[in-house]
N, C-alpha and C positions, 0 to 999 in steps of 0.2 A: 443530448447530454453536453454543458457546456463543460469546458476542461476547469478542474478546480486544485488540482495536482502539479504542484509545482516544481522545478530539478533537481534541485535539495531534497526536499521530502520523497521525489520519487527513489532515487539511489538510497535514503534511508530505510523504504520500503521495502527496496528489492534486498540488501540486507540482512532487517529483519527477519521477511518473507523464506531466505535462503538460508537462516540460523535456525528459522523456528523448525523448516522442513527436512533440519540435519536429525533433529530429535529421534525421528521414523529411525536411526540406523545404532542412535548411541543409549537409546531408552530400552527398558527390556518391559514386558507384559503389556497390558493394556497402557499404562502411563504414557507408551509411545506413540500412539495415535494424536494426543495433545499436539503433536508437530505436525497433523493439516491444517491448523489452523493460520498454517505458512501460507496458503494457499491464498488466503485472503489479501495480505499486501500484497502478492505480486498480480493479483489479477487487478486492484485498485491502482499498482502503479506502472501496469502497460495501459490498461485505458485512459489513465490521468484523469481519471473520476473518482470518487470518493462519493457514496451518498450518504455517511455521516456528515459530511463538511455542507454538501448538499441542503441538509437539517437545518445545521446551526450555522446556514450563510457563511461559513468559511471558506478563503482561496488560501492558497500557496506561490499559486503563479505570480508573476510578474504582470505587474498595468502597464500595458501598451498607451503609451502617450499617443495623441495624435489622434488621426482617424476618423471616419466618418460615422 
């Protein structure tokens, strides 16, 4: 997996990730379960992989100048 998750978007993710997964505690009946779907950005922004962005050839990272 090459890294396609950039520092910006990752702190965005985790964020998100940790808003959506506040849902589980402030939602009442099934509506509340909608907050695992927190689960999804924090796992895409500890690996710094995305396989949406994967798809549609999208980075976030920084180009490394230089290099071989």
């Amino acid at each position: 997996m090459k890294t396609n998750v950039g520092t910006l978007d990752r702190a965005i993710r985790i964020v998100a990730g940790l808003a959506l997964l506040s849902l589980l505690w402030l939602l009442e009946g099934n509506a509340r379960f909608v907050g695992l779907v927190g689960v999804v950005p924090l796992i895409t922004a500890t690996l710094r992989f995305c396989p949406l962005y994967s798809i549609l050839g999208v980075s976030t990272c920084s180009r490394q100048l230089g290099g071989a």
